[in-house]
N, C-alpha and C positions, 0 to 999 in steps of 0.2 A: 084473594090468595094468588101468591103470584106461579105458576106451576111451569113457565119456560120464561128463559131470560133473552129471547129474540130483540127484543127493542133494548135491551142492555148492553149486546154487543153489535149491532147497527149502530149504535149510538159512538160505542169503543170504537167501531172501525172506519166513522164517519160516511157512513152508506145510508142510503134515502131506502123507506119503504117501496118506496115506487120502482127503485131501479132493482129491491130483492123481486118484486112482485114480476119485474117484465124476466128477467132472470127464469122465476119458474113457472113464465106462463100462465100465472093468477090475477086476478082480480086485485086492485090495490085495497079494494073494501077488506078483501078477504084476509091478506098480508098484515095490514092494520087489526083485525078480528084477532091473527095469531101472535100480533105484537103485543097489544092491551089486555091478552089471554080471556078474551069474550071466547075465543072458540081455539081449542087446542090442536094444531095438525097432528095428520097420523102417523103411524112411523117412519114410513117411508119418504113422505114429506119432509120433516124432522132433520133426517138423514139427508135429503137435498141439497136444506137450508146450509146443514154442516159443514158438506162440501163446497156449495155456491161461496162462503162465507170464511173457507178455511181454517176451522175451526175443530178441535174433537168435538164430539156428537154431545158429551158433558158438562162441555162449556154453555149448551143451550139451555142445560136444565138445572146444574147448578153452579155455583161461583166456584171457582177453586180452591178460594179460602177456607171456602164448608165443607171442601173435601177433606182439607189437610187438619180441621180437627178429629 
């Protein structure tokens, strides 16, 4: 089950795991963990990502399209 779409919009915005992971100081295992949703980050994390990413905070967790149904 997929529960953040991290690796969705890395993908969208042509950004490497690696360069999110040096961005915030993690592990690229770890980064990878929250991309393939093995391990969920926590909110504040989350919120990072968002911003590292320029992103709303929603766009990590759902698609927009499933918003606008």
């Amino acid at each position: 089950m997929k529960l953040n779409r991290i690796k969705t919009v890395l993908s969208e915005k042509g950004i490497s795991q690696t360069w999110l992971a040096k961005q915030l100081d993690k592990s690229f295992s770890m980064v990878n963990a929250y991309a393939c949703n093995q391990i969920q980050p926590n909110w504040e994390t989350l919120q990072r990502i968002a911003e590292i990413l320029q992103v709303d905070l929603k766009d990590l967790i759902t698609d927009k399209k499933e918003r606008l149904q």
